[in-house]
C-alpha positions in Angstrom: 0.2 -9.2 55.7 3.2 -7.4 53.9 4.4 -10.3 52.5 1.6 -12.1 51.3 0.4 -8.7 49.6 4.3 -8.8 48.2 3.9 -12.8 47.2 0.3 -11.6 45.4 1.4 -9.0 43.2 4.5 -10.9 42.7 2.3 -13.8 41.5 -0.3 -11.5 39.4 2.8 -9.4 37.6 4.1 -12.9 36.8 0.6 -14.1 35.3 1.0 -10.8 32.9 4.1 -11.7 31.8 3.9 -15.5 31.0 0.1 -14.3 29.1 2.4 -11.2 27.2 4.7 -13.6 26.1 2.3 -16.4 25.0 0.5 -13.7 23.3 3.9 -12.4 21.6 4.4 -15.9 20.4 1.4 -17.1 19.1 1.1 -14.2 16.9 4.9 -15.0 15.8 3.8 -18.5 15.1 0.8 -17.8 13.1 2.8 -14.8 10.9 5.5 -17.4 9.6 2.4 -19.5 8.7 0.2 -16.7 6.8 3.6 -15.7 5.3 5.0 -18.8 4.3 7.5 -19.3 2.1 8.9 -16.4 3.6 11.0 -17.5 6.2 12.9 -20.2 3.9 13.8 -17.5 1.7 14.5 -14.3 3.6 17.3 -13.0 1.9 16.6 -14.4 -2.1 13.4 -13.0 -2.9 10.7 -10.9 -1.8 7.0 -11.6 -1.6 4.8 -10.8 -4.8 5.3 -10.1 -8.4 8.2 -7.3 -9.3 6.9 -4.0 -8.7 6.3 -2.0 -5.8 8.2 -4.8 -3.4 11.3 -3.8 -5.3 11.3 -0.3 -5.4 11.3 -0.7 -1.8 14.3 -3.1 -1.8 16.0 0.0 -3.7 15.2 2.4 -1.2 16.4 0.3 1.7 19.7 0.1 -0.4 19.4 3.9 -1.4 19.0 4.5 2.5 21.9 2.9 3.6 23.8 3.9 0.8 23.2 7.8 1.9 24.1 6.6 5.7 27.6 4.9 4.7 28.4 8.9 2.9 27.8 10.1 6.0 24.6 12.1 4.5 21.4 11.9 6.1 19.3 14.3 3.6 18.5 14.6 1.2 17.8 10.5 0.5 18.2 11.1 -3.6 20.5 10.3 -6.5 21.2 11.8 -9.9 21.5 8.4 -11.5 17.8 7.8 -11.9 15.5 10.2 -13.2 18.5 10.8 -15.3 19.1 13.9 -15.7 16.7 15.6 -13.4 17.3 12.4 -10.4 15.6 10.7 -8.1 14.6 12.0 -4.7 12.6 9.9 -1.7 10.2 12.8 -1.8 8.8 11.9 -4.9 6.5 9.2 -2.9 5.8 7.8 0.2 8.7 8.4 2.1 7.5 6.1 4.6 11.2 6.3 6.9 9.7 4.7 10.0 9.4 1.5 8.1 13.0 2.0 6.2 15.1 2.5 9.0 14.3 -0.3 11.3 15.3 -2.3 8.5 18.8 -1.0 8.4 20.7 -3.2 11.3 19.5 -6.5 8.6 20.3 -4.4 5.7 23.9 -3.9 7.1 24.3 -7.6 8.4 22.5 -9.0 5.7 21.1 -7.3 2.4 18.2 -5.2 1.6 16.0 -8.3 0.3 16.0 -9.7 4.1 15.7 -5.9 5.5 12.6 -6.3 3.7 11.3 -9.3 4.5 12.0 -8.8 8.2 9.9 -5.7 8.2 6.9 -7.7 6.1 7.2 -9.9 8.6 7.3 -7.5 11.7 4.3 -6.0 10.0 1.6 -9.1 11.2 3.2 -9.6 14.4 3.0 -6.7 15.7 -0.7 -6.0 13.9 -1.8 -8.6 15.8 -0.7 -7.0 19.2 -2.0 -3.8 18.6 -5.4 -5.0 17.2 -4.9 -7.5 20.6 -4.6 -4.1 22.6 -7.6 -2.9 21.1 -10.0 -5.6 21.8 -8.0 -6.4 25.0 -9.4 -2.5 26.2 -13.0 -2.9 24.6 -13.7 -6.5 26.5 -11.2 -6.7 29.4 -10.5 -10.3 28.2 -7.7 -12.3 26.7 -9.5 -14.7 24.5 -11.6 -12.2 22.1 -8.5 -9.4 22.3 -6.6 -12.5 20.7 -9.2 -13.0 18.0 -9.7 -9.6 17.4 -6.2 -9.5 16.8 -6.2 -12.6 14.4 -8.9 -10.5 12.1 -6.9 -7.7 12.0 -3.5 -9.0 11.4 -4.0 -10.9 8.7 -7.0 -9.6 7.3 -7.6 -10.1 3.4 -6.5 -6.5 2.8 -3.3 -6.5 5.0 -2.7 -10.0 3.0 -3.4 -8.6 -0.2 -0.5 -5.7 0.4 1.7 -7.9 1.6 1.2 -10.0 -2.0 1.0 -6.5 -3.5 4.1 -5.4 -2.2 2.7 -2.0 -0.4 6.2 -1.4 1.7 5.0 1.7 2.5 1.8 0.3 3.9 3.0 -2.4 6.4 2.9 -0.1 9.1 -0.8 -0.8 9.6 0.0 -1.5 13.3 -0.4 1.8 14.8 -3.7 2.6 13.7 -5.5 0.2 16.1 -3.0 2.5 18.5 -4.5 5.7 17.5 -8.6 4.1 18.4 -7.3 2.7 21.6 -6.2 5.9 22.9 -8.7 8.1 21.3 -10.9 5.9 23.4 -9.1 6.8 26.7 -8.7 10.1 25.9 -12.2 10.5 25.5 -13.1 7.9 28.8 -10.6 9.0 31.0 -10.0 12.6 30.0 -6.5 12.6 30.2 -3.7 14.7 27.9 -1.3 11.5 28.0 -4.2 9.5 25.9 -4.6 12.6 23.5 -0.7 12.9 23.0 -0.4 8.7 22.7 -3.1 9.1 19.9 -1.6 12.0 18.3 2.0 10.1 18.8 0.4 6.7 16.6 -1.6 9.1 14.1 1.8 10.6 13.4 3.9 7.1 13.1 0.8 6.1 10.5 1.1 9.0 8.7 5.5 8.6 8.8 4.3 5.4 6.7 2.1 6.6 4.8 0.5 9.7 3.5 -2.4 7.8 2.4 -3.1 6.4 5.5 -2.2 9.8 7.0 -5.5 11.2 5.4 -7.6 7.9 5.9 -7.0 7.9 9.5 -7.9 11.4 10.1 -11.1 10.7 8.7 -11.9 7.6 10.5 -10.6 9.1 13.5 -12.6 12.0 13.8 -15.7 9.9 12.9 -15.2 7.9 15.3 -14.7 11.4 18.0 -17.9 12.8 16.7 -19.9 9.8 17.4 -18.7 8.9 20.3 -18.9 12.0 22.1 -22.7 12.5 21.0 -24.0 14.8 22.6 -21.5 17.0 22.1 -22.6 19.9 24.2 -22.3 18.0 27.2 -19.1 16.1 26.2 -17.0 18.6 24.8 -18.0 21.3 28.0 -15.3 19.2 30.1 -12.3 21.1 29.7 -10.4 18.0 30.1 -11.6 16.8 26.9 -10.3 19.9 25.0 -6.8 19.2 26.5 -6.6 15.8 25.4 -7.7 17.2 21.9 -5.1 19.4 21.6 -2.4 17.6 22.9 -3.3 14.9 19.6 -3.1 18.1 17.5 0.0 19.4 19.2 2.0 16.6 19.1 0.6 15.4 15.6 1.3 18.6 14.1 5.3 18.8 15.5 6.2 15.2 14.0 4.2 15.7 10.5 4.5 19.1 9.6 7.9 19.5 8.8 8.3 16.2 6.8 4.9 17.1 4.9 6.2 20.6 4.1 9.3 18.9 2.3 7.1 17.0 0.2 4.9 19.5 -0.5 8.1 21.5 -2.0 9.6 18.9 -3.8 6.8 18.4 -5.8 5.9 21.4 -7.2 3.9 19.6 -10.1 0.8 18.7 -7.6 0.0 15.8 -5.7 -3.4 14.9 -7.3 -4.6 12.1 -9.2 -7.0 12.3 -11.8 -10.3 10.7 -11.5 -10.2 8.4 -14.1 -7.0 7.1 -12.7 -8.9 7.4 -8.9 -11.4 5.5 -10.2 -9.5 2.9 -12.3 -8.8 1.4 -8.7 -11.5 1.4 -7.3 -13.6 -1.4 -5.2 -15.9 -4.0 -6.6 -19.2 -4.7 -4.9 -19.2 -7.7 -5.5 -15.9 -8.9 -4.1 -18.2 -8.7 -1.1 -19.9 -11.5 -1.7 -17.6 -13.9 -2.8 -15.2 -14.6 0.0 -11.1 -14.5 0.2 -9.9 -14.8 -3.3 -6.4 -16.2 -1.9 -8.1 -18.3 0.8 -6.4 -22.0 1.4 -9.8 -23.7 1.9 -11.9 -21.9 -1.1 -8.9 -22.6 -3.4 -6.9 -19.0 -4.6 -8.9 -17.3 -8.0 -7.3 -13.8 -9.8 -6.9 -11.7 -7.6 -7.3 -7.9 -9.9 -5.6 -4.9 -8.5 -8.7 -3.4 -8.6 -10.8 -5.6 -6.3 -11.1 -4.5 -2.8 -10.7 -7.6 -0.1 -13.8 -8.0 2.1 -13.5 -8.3 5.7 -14.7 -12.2 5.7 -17.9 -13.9 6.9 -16.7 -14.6 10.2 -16.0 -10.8 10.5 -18.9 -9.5 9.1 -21.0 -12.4 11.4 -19.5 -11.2 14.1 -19.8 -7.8 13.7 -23.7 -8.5 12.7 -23.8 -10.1 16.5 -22.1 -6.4 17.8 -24.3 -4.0 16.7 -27.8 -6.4 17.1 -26.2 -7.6 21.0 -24.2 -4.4 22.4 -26.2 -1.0 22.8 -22.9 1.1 24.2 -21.8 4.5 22.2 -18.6 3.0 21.4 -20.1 0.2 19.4 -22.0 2.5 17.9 -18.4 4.5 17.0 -17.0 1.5 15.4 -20.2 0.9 13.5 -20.1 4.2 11.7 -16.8 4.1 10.9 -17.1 0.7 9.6 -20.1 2.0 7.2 -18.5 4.8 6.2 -15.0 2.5 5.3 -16.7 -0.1 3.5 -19.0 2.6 1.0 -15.8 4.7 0.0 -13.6 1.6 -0.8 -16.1 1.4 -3.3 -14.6 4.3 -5.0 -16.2 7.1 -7.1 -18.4 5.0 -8.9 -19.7 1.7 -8.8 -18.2 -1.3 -10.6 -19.1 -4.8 -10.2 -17.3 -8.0 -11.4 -14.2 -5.7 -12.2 -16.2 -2.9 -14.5 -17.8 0.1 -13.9 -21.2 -0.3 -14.0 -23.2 1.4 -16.7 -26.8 1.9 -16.7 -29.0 2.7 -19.9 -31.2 5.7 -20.0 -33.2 7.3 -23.1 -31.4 10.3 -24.7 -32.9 12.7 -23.2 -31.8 11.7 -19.6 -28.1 10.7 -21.2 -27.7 14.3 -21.8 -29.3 16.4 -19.0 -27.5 13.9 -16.6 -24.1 14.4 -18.3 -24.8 18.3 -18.4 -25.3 18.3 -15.2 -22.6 16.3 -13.8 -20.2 18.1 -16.3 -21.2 21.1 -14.4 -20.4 19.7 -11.0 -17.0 17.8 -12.1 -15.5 20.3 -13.9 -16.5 24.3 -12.8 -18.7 24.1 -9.4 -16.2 21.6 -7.6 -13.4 23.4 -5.7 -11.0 20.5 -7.1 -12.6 19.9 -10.4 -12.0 16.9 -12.5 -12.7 15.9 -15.6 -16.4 14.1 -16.1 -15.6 13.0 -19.7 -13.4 10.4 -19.4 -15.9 8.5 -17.5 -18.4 9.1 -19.8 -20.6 6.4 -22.0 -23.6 7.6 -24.2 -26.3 6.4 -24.0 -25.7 5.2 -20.6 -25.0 6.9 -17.2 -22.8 5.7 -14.3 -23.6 5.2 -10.6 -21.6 8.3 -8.3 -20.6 6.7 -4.8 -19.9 9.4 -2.2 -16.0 9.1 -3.4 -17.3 10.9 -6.1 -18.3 14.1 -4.7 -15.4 14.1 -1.8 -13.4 13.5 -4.7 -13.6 16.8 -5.8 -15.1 19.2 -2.8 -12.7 17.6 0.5 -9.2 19.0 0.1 -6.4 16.4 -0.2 -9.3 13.5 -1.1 -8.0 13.5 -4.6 -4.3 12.4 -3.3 -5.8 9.1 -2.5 -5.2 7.0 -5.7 -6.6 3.6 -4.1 -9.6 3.6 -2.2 -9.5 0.1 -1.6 -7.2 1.8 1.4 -10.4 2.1 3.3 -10.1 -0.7 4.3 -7.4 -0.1 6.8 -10.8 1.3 8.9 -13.0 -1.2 8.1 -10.5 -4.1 9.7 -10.1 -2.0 12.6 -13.6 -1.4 13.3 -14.7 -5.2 12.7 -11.8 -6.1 15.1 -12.7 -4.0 18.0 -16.9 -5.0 17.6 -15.9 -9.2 16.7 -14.4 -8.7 20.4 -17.1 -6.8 21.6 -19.4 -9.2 20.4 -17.3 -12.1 21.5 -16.8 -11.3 25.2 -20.7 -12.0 25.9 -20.2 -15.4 25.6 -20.9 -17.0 28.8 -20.9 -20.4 30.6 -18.6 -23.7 30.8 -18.1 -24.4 27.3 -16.8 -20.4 26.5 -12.6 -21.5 26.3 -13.9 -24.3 23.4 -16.1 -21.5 21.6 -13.8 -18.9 21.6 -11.0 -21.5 20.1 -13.4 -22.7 17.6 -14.2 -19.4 16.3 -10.5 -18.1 16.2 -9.8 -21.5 14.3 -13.0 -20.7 11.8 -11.8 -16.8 11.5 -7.7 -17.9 10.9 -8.8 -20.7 8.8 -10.7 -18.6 6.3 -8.1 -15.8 6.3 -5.1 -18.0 5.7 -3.7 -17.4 2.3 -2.9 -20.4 0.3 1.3 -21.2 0.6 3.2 -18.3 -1.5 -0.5 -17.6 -3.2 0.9 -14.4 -4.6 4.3 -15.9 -5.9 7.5 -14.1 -5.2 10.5 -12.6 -7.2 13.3 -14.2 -7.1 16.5 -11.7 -6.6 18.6 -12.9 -9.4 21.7 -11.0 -11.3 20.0 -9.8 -14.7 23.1 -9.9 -17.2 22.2 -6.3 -18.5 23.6 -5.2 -15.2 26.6 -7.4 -15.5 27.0 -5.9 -18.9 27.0 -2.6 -17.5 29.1 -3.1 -14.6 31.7 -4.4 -16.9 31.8 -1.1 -18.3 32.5 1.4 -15.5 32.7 4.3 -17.1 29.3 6.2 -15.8 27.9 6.8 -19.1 24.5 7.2 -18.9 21.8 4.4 -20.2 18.6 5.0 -22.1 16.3 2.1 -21.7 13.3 1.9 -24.2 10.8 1.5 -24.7 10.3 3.6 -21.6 7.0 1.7 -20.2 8.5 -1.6 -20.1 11.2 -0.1 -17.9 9.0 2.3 -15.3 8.6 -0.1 -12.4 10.1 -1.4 -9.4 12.7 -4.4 -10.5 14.1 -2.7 -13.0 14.5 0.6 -10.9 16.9 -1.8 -8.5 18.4 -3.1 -11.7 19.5 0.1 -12.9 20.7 1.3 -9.6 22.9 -1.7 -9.1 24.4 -1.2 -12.2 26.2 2.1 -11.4 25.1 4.0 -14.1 22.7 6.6 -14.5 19.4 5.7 -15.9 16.9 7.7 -17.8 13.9 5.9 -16.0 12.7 5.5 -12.8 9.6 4.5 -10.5 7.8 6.6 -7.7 4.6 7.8 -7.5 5.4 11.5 -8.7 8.2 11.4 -10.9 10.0 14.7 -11.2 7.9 17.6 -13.3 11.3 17.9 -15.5 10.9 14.1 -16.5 7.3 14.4 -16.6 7.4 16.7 -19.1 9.5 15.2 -21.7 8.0 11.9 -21.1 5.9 12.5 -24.0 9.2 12.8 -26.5 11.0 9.7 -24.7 7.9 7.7 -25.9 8.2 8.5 -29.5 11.3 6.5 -29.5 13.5 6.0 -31.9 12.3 9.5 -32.9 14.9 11.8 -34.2 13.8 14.4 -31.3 14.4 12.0 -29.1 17.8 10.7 -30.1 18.6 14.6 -30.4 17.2 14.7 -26.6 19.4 11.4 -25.7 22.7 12.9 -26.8 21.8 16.4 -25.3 22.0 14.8 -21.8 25.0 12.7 -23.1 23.4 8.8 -23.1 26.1 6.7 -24.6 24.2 3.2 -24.0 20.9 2.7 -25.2 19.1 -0.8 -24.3 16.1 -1.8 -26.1 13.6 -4.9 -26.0 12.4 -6.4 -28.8 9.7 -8.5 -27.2 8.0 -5.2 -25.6 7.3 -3.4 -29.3 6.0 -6.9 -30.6 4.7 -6.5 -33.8 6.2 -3.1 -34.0 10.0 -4.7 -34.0 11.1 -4.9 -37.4 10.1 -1.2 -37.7 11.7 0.0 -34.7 14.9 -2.6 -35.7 15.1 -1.0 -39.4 15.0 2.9 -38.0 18.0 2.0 -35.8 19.5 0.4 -38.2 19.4 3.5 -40.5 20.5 6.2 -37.2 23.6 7.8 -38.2 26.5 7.5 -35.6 24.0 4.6 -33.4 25.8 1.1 -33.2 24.7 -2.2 -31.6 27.6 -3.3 -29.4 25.6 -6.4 -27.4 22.8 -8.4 -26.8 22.1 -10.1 -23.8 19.2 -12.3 -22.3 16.4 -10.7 -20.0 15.1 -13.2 -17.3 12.3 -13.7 -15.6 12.4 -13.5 -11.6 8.7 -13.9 -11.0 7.5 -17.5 -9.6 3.8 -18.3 -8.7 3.0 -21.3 -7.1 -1.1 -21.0 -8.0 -2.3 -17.7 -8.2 -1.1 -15.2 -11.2 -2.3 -11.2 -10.6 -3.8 -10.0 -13.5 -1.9 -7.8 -15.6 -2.0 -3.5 -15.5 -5.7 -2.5 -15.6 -4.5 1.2 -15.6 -1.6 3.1 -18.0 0.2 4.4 -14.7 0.7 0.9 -13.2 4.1 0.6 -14.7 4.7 -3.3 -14.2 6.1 -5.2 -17.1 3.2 -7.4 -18.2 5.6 -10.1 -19.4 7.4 -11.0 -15.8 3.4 -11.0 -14.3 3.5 -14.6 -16.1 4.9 -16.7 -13.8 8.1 -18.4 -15.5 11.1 -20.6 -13.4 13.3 -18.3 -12.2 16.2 -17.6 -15.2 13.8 -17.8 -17.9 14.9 -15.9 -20.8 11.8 -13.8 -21.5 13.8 -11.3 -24.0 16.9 -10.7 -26.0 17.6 -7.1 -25.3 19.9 -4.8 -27.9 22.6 -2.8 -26.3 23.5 0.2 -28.8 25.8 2.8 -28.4 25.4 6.8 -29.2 28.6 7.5 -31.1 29.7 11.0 -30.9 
């Protein structure tokens, strides 16, 4: 009896692993696919146009940089941001998805490190969201498609495209639901410690997702411990609780305090900025923009991706079928995700929308509002720049927690909502999926994971990529290694991601840079680098001791000749060079649309998709004299 009771669980544990491993591979296999061309060029370009994707390729380098010194902190140097310098707390630090990446970085180069961990990111989304629905259902086949929805879901596609680095770590949220879920079933500290252990890795990530999991997540607790008098009277319960916040607390808080120190200027958008990206309603109703089978359209920054009809069907099939408190959880957390993606007001077909109203109502609404936004709030903001007359617009919730929920007004995007929303429709599509009965169950279930991968799948390298080629401005300057500093103008065409990596690589300091909060020093005489070639700010220039100054033509367009002749005429400023500026964006059938907002810092010009090497400029090299 010993032995067969051996043989048995021999057999069962053996069952587990050969379902783990199929499991583990499948999600491999259908990664390369949603991410294809990736795999064929892992270590020459990165996914997406040149922006964010490449700041991140600098950091990775920045990273290991600091590593080979034998200095782990602080992750900064003085040649961008020049003079004032760049630090890795002027943004999402996000280290937990950095340093994984540094065993390819050091065998390989930063561009694969990168690429690895975009990769990572969908394999192992689809094993947590597998978890997830694999604890809601108790079965294989709808944990599986549960995790197909939220792996490559439109919005964890659409920051892949984007180049959100700092966002692939989307994997440990459907981690932080699974165990708030056995914390609260099973009562058990371990669960409230594992969910406060994920929370933390989301918010090591991510600030953003930091904040938008805390809210989700404590939805989700307040619903599905209704009624709370009789759940929250188990002492067990209060355990698990603060063993989340205990353990939550000791990973975040000492990070969070060093950001909160480096920048001194505020973390805070404005609303007109908040609200520049937020959701359209009516990307709701018109399917995946990138899909393979609808055929890709522009995709705007500003357009939130919807979950997808086979989601949202199945989700439909949850709440009508399934009566449990837990569905009910996932419900109202879905809800509540899907209304503040919307943002702080409503737009549809990419623009706020704007309803007329006679003059009278024009100008008590606006006085009334203008009371609310700017001296009632707690965090006020200003009401004017949204402002139309004649017309009112529509406030969405994001509105109001915009300016009376502390740390709401960090959030930038909140699109990033959606991070909930997938989650939720995951768990309730498996919910709703493990009621199917009968003979012909295996053939449903594979016909709806077909259906849901089928209308997710992107179409091949929809978002293009950027192609990691030498620009000969940093040849130019590596030529001449004598650490001068370089002034690059004019300074918007320079503030992004590519050119960030450009002018780190070239050894020299730079007086741009791109993060999220650039230093308060920069900040502040950003207005006077923009009036360039302003005598102030060639008096500025040889104050911090520029020698180079590099300028495109194309970027001033009709202003050129102006800008030309003033240089021309600066005493003591000669041209010395000019060399080509090419393009490294490449689009196969889908081009982004260009900045909607004035702080998205991406060089309309490489947005175009051009073969790689395409000279897109002729910058002018000039040197300060002393």
């Amino acid at each position: 009896m010993k032995h067969a009771n051996s043989a048995m669980s021999s057999a069962v544990g053996k069952r587990v692993f050969a379902h783990a491993v199929l499991v583990v591979v499948l999600f491999v296999l259908l990664s390369l696919v949603v991410t294809y061309p990736l795999i064929v060029q892992l270590t020459s370009a990165v996914p997406g146009a040149p922006g964010d994707n490449v700041e991140y390729v600098f950091k990775q380098r920045l990273l290991l940089d600091m590593l080979l010194q034998g200095r782990l902190w602080p992750i900064s140097t003085p040649n961008v941001y020049y003079p004032f310098g760049y630090d890795l707390r002027g943004g999402n630090m996000t280290l937990i998805n950095l340093t994984p990446a540094i065993p390819v970085v050091l065998n390989a180069d930063s561009v694969a490190g990168y690429n690895v961990i975009a990769l990572l990111s969908f394999v192992l989304s689809g094993l947590t969201g597998y978890l997830l629905g694999r604890l809601l259902t108790r079965q294989h086949g709808p944990a599986i498609i549960a995790g197909i929805l939220f792996a490559f879901s439109m919005y964890r596609v659409y920051l892949f495209g984007m180049g959100h680095f700092d966002h692939f770590g989307t994997f440990w949220v459907p981690l932080v639901f699974l165990y708030l879920e056995l914390a609260i079933a099973r009562r058990r500290m371990r669960y409230g410690a594992l969910a406060g252990l994920s929370y933390a890795f989301t918010g090591l990530g991510s600030w953003n997702f930091a904040f938008i999991v805390a809210m989700g997540g404590a939805i989700y607790v307040l619903v599905r411990t209704w009624p709370w008098r009789f759940a929250w009277s188990d002492r067990r319960l209060w355990v698990a609780a603060i063993s989340f916040v205990t353990v939550a607390v000791v990973i975040l808080a000492p990070p969070a305090a060093l950001v909160k120190m480096y920048n001194t200027g505020g973390i805070a958008f404005s609303l007109a900025d908040a609200d520049a990206f937020s959701g359209d309603i009516l990307a709701w109703l018109t399917g995946n923009h990138a899909s393979s089978l609808a055929g890709p359209d522009v995709l705007r920054q500003t357009t939130v991706a919807p979950l997808g009809w086979t989601a949202l069907t199945l989700v439909c099939v949850a709440a009508w079928r399934q009566r449990s408190r837990t569905v009910l959880a996932l419900i109202v957390v879905l809800a509540v995700a899907i209304v503040l993606t919307w943002g702080p007001t409503a737009h549809w077909n990419g623009a706020r929308v704007y309803v007329p109203v006679p003059g009278v109502v024009d100008r008590g609404v606006a006085r009334l509002m203008s009371a609310i936004t700017e001296r009632l709030a707690p965090f006020p903001a200003r009401f004017w720049a949204l402002y139309r007359p004649g017309s009112i617009f529509i406030p969405l919730p994001a509105y109001f927690l915009f300016l009376f929920l502390p740390l709401f007004n960090s959030l930038r995007e909140s699109a990033n909502f959606m991070l909930l929303a997938d989650v939720a429709a995951a768990g309730l599509a498996a919910v709703a999926l493990a009621s199917v009965r009968g003979c012909r169950r295996p053939l449903i279930l594979t016909v709806v994971a077909v259906i849901a991968f089928a209308e997710l799948l992107p179409a091949p390298g929809v978002y293009g990529h950027t192609e990691m080629i030498g620009q000969p401005l940093v040849a130019w300057l590596q030529q001449h290694p004598d650490g001068a500093a370089v002034a690059r103008f004019p300074i918007r065409k320079w503030t992004n991601g590519a050119d960030l990596y450009d002018g780190y690589m070239s050894g020299h300091p730079v007086t741009d840079g791109y993060v999220a909060l650039q230093p308060v020093g920069w900040r502040q005489v950003y207005p006077l680098l923009d009036r360039f070639p302003a005598d102030e700010t060639i008096a500025l220039l040889r104050g911090w001791h520029v020698r180079y100054i590099v300028v495109a033509p194309a970027a001033y367009a009709d202003d050129w000749p102006q800008v030309e002749r003033r240089l021309a005429a600066l005493p003591n400023v000669r041209q010395v060079a000019t060399v080509p500026y090419l393009s490294r964006y490449r689009a196969a059938r889908l081009t982004p649309a260009p900045p909607t907002s004035p702080t998205d810092y991406v060089p309309v010009a490489e947005w175009i998709p051009q073969p790689a090497g395409t000279v897109l400029d002729m910058l002018r090299i000039y040197e300060l004299v002393p």
